[in-house]
N, C-alpha and C positions, 0 to 999 in steps of 0.2 A: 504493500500500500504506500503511496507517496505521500508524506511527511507535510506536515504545515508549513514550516520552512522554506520547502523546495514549492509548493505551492505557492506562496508567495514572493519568490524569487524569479517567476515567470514572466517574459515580458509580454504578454499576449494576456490584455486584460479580461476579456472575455470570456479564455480559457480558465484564466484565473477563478474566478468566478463560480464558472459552471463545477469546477472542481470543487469550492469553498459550499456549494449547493450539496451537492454528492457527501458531504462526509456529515450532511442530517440519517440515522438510521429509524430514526420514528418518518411517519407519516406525516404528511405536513398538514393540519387541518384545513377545512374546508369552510372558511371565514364564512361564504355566504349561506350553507346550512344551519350552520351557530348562530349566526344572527338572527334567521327566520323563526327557530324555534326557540330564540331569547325575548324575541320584539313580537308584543300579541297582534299586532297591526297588520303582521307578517305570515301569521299562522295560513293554515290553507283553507280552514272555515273561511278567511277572509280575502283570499286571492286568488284560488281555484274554483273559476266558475262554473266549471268542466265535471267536476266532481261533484258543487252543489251547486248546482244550476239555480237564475229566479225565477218565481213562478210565473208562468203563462196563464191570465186571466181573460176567458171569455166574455167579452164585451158584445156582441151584437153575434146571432148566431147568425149560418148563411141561410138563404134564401132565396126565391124563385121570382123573377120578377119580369112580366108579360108586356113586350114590346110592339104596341098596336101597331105602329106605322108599319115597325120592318114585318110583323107577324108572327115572331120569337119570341121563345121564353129565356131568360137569361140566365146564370146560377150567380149569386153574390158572396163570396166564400165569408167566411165565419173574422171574425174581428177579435182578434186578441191585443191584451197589453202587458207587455211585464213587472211584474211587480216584486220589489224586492222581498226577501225570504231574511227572516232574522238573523245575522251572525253575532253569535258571542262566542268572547273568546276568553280565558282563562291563563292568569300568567301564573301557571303553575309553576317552572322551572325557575321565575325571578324569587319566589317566594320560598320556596324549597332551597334555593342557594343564600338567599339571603337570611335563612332563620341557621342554616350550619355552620353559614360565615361568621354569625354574630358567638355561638357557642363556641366557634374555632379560638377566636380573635377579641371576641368582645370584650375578654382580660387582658389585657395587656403579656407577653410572653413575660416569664419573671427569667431574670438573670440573676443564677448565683455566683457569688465571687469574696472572696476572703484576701482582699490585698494585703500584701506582705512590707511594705512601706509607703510613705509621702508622694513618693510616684506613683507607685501604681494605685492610690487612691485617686490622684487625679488625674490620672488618663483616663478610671472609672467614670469620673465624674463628667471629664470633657465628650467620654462616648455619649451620657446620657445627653449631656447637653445638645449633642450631634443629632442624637435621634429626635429630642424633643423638637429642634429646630426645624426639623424636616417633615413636623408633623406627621411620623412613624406610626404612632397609635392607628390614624384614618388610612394611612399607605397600606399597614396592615388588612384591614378591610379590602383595600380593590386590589391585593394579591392575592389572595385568597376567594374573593369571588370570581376574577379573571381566570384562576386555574380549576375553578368548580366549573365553569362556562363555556370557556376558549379552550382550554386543554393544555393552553400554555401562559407563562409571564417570564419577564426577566425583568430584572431591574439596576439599571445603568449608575453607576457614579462616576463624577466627575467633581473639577474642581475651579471656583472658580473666585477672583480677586473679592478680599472682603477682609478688611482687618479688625474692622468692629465686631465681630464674634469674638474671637481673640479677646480685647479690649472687654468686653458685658463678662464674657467667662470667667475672666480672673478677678475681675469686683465681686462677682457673684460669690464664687467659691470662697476667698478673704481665707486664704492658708496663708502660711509660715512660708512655703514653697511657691518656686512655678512664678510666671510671670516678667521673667527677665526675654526670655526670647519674645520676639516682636513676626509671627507669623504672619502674612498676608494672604491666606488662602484659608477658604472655608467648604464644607463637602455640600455635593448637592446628590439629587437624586429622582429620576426620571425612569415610569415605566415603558414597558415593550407592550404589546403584545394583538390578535385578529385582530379583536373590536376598534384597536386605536391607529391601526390601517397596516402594522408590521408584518412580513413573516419573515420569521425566525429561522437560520438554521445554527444547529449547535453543531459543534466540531468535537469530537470524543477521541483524545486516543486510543492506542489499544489496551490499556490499563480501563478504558471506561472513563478516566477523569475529563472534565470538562479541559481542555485549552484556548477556546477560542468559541466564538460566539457571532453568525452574521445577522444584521438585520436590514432586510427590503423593504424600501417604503418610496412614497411618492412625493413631491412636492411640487406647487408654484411657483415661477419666476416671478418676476415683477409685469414680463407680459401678458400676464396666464398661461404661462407653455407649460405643462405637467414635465416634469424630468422625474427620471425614476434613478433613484440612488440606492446604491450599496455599500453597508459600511461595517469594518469586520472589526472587534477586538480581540486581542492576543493580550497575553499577562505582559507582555511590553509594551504596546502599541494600539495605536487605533488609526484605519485605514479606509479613507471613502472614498470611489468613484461616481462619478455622474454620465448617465448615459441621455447625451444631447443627438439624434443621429449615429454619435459612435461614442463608446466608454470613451471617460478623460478623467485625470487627478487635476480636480482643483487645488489650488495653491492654501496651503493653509489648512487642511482639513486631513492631512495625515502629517501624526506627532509624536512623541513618543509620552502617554500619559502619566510617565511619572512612579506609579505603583507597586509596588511589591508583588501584586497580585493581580490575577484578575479582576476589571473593575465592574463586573457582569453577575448578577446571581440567575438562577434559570430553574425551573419548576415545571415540571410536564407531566400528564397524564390519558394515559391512552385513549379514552374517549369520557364526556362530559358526564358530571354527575347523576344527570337527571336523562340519560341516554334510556336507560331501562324501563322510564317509565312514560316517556314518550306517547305508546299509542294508548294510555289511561289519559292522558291529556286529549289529545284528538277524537276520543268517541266519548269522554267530556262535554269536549265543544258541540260536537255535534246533537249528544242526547239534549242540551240545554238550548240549541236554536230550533231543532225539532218540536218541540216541547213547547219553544214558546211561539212556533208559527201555530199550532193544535190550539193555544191558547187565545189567540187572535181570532182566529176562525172560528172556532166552536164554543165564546167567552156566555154567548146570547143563548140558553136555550133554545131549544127546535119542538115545538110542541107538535105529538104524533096523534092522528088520527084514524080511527079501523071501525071502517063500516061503512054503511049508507046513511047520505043526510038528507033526513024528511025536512028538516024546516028549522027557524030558530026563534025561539022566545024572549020576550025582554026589550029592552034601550041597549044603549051601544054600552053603557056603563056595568050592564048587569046581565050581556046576552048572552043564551047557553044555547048551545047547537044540538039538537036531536041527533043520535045518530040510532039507527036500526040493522039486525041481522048479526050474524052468530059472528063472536067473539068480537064485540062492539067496544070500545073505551076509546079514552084518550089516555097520553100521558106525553110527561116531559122524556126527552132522550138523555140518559145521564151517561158518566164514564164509571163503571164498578170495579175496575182492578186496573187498565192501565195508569192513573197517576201510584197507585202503590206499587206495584211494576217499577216503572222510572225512580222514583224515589227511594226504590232500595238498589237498583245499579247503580245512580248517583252516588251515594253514601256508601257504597259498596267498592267504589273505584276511587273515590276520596280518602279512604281511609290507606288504602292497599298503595296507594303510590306513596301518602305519607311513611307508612310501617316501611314499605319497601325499602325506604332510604333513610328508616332511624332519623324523621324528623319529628318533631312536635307540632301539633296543628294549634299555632298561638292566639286564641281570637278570647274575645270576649263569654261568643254562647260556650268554649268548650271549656272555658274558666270558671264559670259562676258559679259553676257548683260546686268546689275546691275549698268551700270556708274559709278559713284561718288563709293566710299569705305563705305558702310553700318556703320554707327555708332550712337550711342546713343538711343533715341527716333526711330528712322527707321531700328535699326538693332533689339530689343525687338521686333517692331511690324513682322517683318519677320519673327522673330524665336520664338514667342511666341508658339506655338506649342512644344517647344522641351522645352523650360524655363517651361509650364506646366507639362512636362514630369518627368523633374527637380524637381519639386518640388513632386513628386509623390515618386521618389526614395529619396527624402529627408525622408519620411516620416522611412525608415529603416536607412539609409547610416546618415542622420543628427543624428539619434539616436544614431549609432555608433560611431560615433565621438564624441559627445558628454561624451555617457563611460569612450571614451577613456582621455579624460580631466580629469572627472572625479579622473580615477583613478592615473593616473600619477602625479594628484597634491597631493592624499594622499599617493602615492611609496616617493615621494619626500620629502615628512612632515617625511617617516619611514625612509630614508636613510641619513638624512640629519636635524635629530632631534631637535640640537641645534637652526636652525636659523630658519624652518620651519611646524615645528609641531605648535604651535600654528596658525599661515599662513593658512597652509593646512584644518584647520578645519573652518573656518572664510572667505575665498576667497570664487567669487561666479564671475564663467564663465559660460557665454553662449555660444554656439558653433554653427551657423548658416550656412546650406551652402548657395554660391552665386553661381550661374549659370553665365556660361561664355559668356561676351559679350566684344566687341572690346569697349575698354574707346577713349573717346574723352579727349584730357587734357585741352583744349579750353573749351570746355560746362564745367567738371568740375568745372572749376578754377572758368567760369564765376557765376556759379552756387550759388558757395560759396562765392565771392566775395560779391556777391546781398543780402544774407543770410546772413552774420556778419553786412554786411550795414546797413541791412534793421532790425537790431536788433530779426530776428528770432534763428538766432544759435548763441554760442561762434566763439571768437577767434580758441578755441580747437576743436571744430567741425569742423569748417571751414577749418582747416589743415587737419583734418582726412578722411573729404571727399572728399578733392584734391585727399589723397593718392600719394601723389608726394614725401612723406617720412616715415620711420620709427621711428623714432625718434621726435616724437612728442612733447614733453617739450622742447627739445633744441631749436628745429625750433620755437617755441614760443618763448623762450627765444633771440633769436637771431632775431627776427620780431619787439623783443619794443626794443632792443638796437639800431638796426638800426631808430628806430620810434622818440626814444628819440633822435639820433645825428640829423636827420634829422630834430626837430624842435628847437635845441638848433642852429641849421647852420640859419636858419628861422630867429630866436630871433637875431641873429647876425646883419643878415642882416638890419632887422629892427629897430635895433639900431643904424647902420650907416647909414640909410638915414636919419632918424629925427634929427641925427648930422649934415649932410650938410644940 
């Protein structure tokens, strides 16, 4: 197999290319199927007219109609008009992705880390600052939905002029350390992926490791001319071509980015979460526009009549119609099993696509009857199904995250060399997701209170699984100052009573 290297040492960019193409071994998704059965607007209730045709409504039937002069009878064929037929549609699959995304992600992933000195606290600290600046928590969300949806995400860093991070970081933090180097570069971060017009291919050696990572995508000149670019990272490098009529390297757009590492994280998944439940969606849609044309049409009673009419008695207000001869009545036409029919294939295919994919169906009617507010120990057991879930999409999404740690502590060790380069080789985070559950701060507290009591945890434990703060050394700190006044006021005391 020919090497990245030698691939990119070709001078025939084309070739280049096609080759950077070829070392994807997954299948490339099929952006505009994804999005059809993402976008309910898209669904084929709603665009396949071929399949659910509108209805054709008789308007004037045909008829015969005798033409004196010529001496002809003519025929006048039947008059139809189309009438549309009700489409609804159901965004089962946005719903479904977004109730796993939020169990995925909707915690925050917890990073454990025990630093070993003054540096490596604050390169901890500068990571968090990184993330939170990047507004990570939300990013988390649309990585996580992107690779339940699209099948794929990556997500790019780069770096770009900005000394005022820098500058807020070190006021904020107010150590003893740090703060002598004067950085001017701050991390940014930008996703890939179908929906936001990329594809992707990834480069694997033969170890399996990621090296290299392209992505296709399109853009506007300033003419409106569409150019389609391609632009490849390497853990050294980052490399674009534009194809204007013929591939060309713009000036300026291939550099060498600086990095230690790859500056790419990447997440794939053979086909889309909500793949398997697909045709529970589509005879969804369709039992519920069926259902509601039946309901249109047939909303009026049709009062039926059986027999012969003699005559009718009465004002218009109070008239009854005789009828005569064997099995004589009236009555209304009702429906006696098809709506319970429908209503338990509805509820029957509702349920089966949720269970299918270990989601919880979050609404109001399927809550209310839950009493008390589910927490702790009783909301795990509820949702244990969907926390196994959890941990299934840990098994890519925790690895991702973890990369992503990873590499931002050695961008920070390169950017930021004086205080953290040594740090950055030596620090050791874990990156763990939690699945979303409602916290009790009562069980909490009490939890940990019984646990430092009972000599099984620290002090520092005990705070940290409250989670009632960030700040952890302080809140310790500030728990023996108040410990120590509270037994010196004690010691007071008891000094003045053995005086009187």
């Amino acid at each position: 197999m020919i090497s990245l290297q030698e691939i990119l040492a070709l001078e025939d960019i084309d070739q280049k290319i096609q080759y950077l193409k070829k070392g994807r071994k997954t299948e490339l998704p099929d952006r505009r199927k994804l999005w059809e059965d993402w976008n309910p607007d898209l669904h084929e209730i709603m665009t396949d007219k071929k399949k659910y045709p509108d209805r054709k409504v008789l308007k004037e039937e045909a008829k015969k109609i005798f033409d004196e002069k010529a001496g002809k009878t003519y025929e006048v064929e039947a008059k139809y008009e189309t009438e549309e037929v009700n489409r609804i549609t159901i965004p089962l699959e946005q719903d479904i992705v977004n109730i796993q995304t939020a169990f995925t992600v909707g915690t925050e992933p917890s990073m454990d880390c025990a630093p070993s000195d003054d540096n490596e606290k604050g390169l901890l600290a500068a990571l968090k600052s990184v993330l939170q600046k990047n507004k990570i928590k939300y990013q988390n969300k649309r990585v996580v939905r992107s690779w339940l949806s699209e099948q794929e995400v990556a997500e790019y860093w780069y770096v770009t002029d900005d000394d005022s991070f820098w500058t807020k970081f070190w006021a904020k933090v107010k150590t003893a350390f740090g703060g002598k180097a004067k950085p001017t570069k701050k991390l940014r971060s930008v996703l890939w992926s179908p929906f936001r017009g990329d594809k992707l291919y990834p480069f694997f050696d033969d170890y399996g490791d990621l090296v290299a990572i392209s992505r296709e995508f399109k853009k506007k000149d300033l003419d409106d001319t569409e150019i389609s670019v391609f632009m490849t990272v390497t853990k050294d490098s980052v490399y674009q071509w534009e194809l204007n009529k013929t591939w060309s390297t713009p000036e300026g757009k291939s550099f060498k980015h600086g990095f230690p590492k790859l500056p790419v994280l990447y997440a794939y998944r053979p086909e889309t979460y909500c793949h398997k439940v697909k045709t529970f969606r589509v005879r969804l849609e369709k039992l519920l526009s069926s259902y509601a044309d039946c309901i249109d049409y047939h909303f009026f009673p049709i009062l039926q009549l059986v027999g012969d009419v003699e005559g009718f008695t009465g004002k218009k207000k109070d008239r009854i119609v005789k009828l005569m001869g064997e099995g004589a009545g009236a009555s209304y036409l009702t429906w006696d099993q098809v709506p319970t029919t429908i209503e338990l294939e509805l509820k029957t295919l509702f349920e089966k696509a949720y269970s299918m994919t270990n989601t919880p169906q979050i609404s109001f009617e399927s809550l209310k009857g839950s009493g008390n507010a589910l927490s702790g120990v009783a909301f795990d057991y509820v949702f244990l199904s969907t926390h196994l879930q959890v941990e299934n999409h840990a098994e890519v999404i925790g690895d991702f995250m973890q990369r992503r740690v990873n590499f931002l502590v050695s961008a920070l060790g390169t950017i930021n060399p004086y205080e953290f380069d040594k740090a950055s080789q030596t620090i050791d985070i874990d990156v763990d997701i939690v699945p979303y559950r409602l916290d009790n701060v009562d069980d909490k507290v009490s939890t940990a209170v019984k646990a430092v009591e009972g000599g099984v945890w620290s002090q520092k434990r005990g705070v940290m699984f409250a989670g009632i703060t960030d700040q952890i050394e302080e809140e310790i700190a500030q728990i023996k100052e108040e410990q120590e006044e509270w037994q010196s006021i004690e010691a007071q005391k008891q000094n003045i009573n053995k005086e009187e």
